[in-house]
C-alpha positions in Angstrom: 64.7 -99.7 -38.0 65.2 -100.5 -41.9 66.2 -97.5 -43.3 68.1 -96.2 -46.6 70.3 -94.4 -48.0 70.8 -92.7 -51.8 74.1 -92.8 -52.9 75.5 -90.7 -55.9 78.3 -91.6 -58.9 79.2 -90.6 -62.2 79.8 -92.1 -65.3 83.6 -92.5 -64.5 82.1 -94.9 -61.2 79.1 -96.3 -61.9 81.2 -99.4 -63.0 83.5 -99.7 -59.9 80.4 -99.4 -57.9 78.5 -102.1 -59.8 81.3 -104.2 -60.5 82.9 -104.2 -56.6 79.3 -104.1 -54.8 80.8 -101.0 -53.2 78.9 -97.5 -52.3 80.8 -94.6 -51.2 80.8 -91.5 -50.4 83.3 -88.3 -49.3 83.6 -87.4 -45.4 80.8 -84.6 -45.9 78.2 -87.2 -45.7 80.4 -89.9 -43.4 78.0 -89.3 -40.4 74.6 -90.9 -42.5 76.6 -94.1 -43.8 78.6 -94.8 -40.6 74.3 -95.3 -39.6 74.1 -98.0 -41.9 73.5 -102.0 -41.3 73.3 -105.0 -43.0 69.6 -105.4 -44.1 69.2 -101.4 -45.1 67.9 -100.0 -48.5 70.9 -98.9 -51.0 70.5 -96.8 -54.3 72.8 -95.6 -56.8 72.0 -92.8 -59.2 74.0 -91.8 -61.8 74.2 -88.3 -61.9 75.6 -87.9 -65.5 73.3 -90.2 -67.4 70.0 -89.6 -65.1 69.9 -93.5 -64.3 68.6 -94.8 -60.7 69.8 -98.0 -60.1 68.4 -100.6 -57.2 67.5 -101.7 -54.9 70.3 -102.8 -53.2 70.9 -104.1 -49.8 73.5 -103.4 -46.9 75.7 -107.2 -46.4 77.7 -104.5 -44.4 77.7 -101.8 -42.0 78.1 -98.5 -43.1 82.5 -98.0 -42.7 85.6 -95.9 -43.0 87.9 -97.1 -45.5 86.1 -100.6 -45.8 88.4 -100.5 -49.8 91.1 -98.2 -50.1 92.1 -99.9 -53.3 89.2 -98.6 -55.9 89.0 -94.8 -54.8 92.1 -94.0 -52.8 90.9 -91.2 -50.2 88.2 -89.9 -52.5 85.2 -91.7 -51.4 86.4 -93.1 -47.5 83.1 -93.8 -46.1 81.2 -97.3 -47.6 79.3 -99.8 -47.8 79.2 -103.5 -49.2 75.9 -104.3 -50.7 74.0 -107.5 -53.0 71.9 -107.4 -55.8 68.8 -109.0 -56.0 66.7 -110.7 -59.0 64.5 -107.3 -58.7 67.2 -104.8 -59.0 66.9 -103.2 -61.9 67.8 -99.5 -63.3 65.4 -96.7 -64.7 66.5 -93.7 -66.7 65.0 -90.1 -65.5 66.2 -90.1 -61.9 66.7 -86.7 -61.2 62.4 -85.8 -61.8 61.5 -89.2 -60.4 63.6 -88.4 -56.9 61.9 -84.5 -57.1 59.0 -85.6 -57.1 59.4 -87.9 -54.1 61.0 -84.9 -52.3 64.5 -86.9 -52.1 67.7 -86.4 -53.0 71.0 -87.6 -53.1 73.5 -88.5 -50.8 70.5 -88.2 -48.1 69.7 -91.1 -45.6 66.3 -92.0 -46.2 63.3 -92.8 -43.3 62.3 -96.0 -43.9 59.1 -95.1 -45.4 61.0 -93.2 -47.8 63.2 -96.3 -48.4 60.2 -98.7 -49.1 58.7 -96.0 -51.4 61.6 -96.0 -54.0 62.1 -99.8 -53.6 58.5 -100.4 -54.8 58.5 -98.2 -57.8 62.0 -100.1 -59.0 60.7 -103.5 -58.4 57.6 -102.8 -60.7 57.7 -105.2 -63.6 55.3 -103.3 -65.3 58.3 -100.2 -65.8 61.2 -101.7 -66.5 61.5 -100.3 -70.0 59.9 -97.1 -69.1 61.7 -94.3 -68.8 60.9 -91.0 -67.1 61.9 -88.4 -69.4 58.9 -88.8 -71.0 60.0 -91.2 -73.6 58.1 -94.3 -75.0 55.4 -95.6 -72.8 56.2 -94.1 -69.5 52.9 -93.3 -68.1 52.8 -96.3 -66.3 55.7 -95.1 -64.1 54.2 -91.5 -63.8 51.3 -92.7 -62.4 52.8 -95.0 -59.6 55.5 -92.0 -58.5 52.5 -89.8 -58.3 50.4 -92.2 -56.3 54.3 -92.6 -54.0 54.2 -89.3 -53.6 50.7 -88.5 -52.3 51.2 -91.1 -49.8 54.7 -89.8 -48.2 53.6 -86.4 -48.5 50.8 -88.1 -45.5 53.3 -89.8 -43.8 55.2 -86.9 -43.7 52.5 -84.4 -42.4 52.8 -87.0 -39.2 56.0 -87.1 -38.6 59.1 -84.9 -38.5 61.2 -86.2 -40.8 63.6 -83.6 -40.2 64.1 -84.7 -36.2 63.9 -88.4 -37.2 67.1 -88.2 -39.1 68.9 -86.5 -37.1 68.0 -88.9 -34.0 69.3 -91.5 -36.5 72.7 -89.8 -36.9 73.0 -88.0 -33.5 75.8 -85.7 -34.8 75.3 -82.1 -35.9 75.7 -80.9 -39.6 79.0 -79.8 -40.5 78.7 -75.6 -40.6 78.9 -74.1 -43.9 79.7 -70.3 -43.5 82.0 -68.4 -40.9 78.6 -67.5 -38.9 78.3 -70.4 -35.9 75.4 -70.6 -33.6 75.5 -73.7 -30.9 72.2 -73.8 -29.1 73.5 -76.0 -26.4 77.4 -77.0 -25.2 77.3 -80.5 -26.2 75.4 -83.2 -28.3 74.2 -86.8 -28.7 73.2 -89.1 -25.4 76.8 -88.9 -24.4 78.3 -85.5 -22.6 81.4 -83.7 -24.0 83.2 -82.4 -21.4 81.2 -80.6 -18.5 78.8 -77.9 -18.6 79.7 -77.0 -14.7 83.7 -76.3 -15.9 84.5 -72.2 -16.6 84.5 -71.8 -20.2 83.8 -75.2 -21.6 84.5 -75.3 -25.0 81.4 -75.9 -27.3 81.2 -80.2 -28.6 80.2 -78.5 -31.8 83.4 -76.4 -32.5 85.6 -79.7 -32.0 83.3 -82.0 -33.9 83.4 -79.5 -37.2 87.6 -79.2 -37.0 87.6 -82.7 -36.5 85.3 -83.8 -39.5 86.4 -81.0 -41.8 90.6 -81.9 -40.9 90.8 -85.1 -39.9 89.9 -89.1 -40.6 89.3 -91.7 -38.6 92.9 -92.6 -36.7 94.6 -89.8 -37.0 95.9 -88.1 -33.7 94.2 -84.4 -32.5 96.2 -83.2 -29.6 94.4 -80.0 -27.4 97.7 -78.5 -24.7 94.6 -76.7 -22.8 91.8 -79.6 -22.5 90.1 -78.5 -19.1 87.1 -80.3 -19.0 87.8 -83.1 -21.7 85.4 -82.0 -24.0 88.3 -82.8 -27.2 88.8 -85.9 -25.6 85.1 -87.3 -25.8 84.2 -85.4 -29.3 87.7 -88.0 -30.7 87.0 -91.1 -29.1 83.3 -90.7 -30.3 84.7 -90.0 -33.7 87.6 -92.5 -33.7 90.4 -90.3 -33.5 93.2 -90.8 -31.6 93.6 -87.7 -29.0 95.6 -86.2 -26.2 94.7 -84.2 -23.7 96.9 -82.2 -21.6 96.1 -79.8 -19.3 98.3 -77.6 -16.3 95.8 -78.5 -13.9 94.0 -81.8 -14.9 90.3 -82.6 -14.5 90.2 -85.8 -14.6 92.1 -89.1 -15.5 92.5 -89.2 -19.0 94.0 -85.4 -19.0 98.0 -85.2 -18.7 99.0 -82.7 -16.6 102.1 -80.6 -18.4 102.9 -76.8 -19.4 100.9 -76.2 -23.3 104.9 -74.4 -23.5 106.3 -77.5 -23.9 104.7 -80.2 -25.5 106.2 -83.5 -25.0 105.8 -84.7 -28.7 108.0 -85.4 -31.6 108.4 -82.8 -34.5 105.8 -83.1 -36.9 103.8 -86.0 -35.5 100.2 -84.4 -34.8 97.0 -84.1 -37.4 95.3 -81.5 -35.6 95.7 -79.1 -32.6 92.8 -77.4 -30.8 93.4 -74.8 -28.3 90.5 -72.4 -26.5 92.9 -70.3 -24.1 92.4 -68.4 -21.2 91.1 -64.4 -22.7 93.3 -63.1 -19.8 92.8 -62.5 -16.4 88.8 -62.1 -16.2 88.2 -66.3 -15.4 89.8 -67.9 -12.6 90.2 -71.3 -14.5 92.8 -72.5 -11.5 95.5 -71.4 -8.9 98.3 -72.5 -10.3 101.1 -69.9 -10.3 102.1 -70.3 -14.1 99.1 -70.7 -15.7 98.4 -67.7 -18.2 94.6 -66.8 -16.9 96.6 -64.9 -14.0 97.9 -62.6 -16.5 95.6 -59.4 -17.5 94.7 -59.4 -21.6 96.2 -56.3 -21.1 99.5 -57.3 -20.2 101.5 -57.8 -23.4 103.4 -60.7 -21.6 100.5 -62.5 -21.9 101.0 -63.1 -25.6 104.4 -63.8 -25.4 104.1 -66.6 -23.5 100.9 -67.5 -25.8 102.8 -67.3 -28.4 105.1 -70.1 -27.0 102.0 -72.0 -27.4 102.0 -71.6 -31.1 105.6 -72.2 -31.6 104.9 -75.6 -30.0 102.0 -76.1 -31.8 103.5 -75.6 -34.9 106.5 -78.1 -33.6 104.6 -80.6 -33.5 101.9 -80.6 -36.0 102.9 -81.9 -39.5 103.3 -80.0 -42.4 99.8 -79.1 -44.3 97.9 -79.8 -40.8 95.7 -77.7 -39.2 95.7 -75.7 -35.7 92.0 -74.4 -34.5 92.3 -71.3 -31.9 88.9 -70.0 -30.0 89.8 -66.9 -28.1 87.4 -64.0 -27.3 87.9 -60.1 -27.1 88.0 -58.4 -23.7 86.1 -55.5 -21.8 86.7 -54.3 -18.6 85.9 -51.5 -16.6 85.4 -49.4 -20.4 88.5 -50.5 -21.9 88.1 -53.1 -24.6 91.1 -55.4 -25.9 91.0 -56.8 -29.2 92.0 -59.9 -27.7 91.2 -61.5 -31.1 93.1 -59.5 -33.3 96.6 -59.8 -31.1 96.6 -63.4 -30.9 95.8 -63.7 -34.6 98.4 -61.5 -35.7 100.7 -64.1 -33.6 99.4 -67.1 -35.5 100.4 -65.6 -38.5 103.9 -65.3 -37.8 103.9 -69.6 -37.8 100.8 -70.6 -39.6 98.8 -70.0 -42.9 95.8 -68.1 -42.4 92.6 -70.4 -43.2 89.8 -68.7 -42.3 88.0 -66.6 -39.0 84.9 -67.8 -37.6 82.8 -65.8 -35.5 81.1 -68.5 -33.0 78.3 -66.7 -31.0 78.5 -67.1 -27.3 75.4 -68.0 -25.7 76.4 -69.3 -22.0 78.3 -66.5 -20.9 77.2 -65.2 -17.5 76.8 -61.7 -18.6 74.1 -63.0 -20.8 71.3 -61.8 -18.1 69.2 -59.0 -17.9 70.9 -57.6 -15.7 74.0 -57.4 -17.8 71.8 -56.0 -20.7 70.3 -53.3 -18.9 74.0 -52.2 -18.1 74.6 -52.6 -21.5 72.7 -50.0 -22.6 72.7 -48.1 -19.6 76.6 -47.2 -19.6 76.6 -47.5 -23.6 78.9 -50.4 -23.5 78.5 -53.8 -26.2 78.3 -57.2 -24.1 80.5 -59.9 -25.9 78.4 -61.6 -28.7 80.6 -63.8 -30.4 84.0 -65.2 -29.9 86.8 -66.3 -32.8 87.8 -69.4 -34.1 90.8 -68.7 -36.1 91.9 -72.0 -38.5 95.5 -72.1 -39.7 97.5 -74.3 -41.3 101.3 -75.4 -41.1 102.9 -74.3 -44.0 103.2 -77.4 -46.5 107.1 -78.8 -47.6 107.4 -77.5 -51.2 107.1 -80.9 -52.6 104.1 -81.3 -51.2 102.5 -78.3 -52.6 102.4 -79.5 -56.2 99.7 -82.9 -54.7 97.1 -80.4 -53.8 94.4 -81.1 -55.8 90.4 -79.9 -56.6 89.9 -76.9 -58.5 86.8 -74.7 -57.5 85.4 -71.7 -60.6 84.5 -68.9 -58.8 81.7 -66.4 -60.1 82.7 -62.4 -59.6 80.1 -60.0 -59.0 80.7 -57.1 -61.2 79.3 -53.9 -60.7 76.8 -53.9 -63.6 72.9 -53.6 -64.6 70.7 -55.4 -62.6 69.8 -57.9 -65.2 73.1 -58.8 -66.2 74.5 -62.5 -65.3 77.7 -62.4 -63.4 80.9 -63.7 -65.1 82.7 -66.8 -64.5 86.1 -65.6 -63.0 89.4 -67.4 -62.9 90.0 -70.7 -60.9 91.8 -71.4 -57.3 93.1 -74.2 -55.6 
């Protein structure tokens, strides 16, 4: 299927874009252009002076790094493309692209492609802007006439669902509230849903997007079913898996205490421990689901773990942890909060996600009944704590990309809230 895809730039790279036939775009929006082929649709706008420029098409598939020359790291995932004798530009982009019900940095259906590729190859418009300056009815009239006929196409089909066929990868989460209808994703399993306590695709596939680019090397100590190992090679990462009872081939059999790895060689460690005693993951005599959550012991030698981790990750990298809280027989352990006050002793605090749990087998009737019966809470939700190595001190001064936050003020209700300071 011929298909699109609307790419964004500014002032400062509209002319690197133009002049190098490259697209690109940051690792946010990486999944939608690794999609792309030779043949496809390609548009540019401009999104400081309003201007839509195409259309352009594909001479290469969608890749990582296909140029680091012209935008370093900023822009990774590309394209090549070639101009036509119909490419052309028109000022107004931002209305023209509402009223289409498209948007940037957005892979487009091809119906949707076809759509804008008509209205920039009319001859008829070339001059025409639409800002509503000199004679632009012309163009008004064909993107109204382009609207009414995708806003048909679209009453057919879900465009929604078609994309996301297309890209077979879920989004990239936003907030610290993650819900996973299902343990893995795409036509290829992660992992296996029969394995005790498989680790949900999704949880790897956001670290690994968010932390990580294409080559670098994740490393999970506790892998148990694989499921870090098939989320990487989808994503072209390198990865090892180790494991103190292996599940299959690929998974190295060693102690997550000791590591066999060089200082300061790993982009990205993933661990989803054992919560304790209450799943029998295996019967090996050292393994730490034999000790009770209760048990301090069984954070010391977690907490091994970490020191390891933090060996061998390099400086500014990141370490994801997924551990849940404990209740048994009406005592509850904040599990959680013990093993994140241990990170913290190695590691930069990040941020805490709450992931809810959806698979557990107390999620039954039964269980509920209980629940409510004996006034107890079932567990909802797990934690995904994300830390990072502290950074060498010369390194600290490279961070770069300043965000302005609003604060919310305590004020009347009409007031607009003021623009506060800045943060790295």
């Amino acid at each position: 299927m011929v298909k699109g895809y609307l790419f964004a730039c500014t002032d400062k790279s509209e002319r690197e874009c133009l002049d190098n036939n490259l697209l690109g775009t940051s690792y946010v929006h990486g999944d939608a252009v690794l999609t792309l082929e030779p043949g496809d649709y390609l548009f540019l706008i401009n999104l400081d002076s309003d201007k839509l420029f195409g259309p352009f098409h594909a001479s290469s598939e969608g890749k990582f790094n296909l140029d680091t020359e012209i935008w370093g790291d900023r822009y990774p995932y590309q394209v090549k493309f070639i101009k036509d004798n119909e490419s052309t530009a028109i000022d107004g982009a931002k209305k023209l692209l509402s009223g289409l019900g498209l948007k940037s940095n957005e892979l487009l259906l091809d119906f949707e492609a076809e759509a804008l590729s008509r209205l920039l190859k009319q001859p008829q418009i070339l001059p025409d802007s639409y800002l509503g300056n000199g004679n632009s009815h012309g163009l008004k009239s064909l993107v109204a006439e382009e609207s009414k006929r995708l806003k048909e196409i679209r009453k057919t089909y879900d465009t929604s669902s078609l994309k996301s066929k297309l890209l077979q990868k879920p989004r990239l989460e936003t907030t610290t509230l993650w819900d996973f209808p299902t343990q893995s994703y795409g036509t290829k399993p992660k992992g296996s849903n029969k394995y005790a306590g498989v680790t949900p695709a999704f949880i790897i596939y956001n670290l690994v997007r968010r932390y990580t680019k294409p080559g670098d090397l994740v490393v999970d100590p506790m892998c148990g079913s694989g499921t870090t190992i098939d989320v990487c090679k989808e994503e072209n990462r390198n990865v090892i898996g180790y494991d103190i009872v292996p599940t299959r081939p690929d998974i190295i059999q060693n102690d997550a205490r000791r590591i066999p790895l060089e200082d300061n060689s790993v982009d990205l460690v993933f661990i989803d421990s054992p919560y304790g005693d209450n799943i029998k993951y295996n019967q090996h005599l050292e393994s730490f689901g034999n000790i009770s959550a209760e048990d301090e012991s069984f954070y010391d030698e977690l907490e091994k773990v970490m020191a390891e981790s933090a060996r061998i990750l390099k400086p500014g990298k990141v370490l994801g942890w997924l551990i849940g809280d404990q209740w048994v027989k009406r005592k509850f352990t904040p599990v959680g909060f013990k093993i994140y006050e241990r990170l913290c002793k190695y590691f930069e605090p990040i941020d805490v996600i709450c992931v809810a749990r959806r698979s557990q087998s107390s999620n039954t009737g039964i269980w509920h009944n209980r629940a409510l019966r004996f006034n107890f809470y079932l567990r909802g939700f797990k934690y995904l704590h994300i830390v990072r190595k502290p950074m060498l001190e010369e390194s600290k001064s490279s961070r770069n990309g300043r965000v302005k936050w609003a604060y919310y003020a305590r004020t009347k209700a009409n007031e607009q809230p003021k623009t506060g300071g800045e943060q790295l």
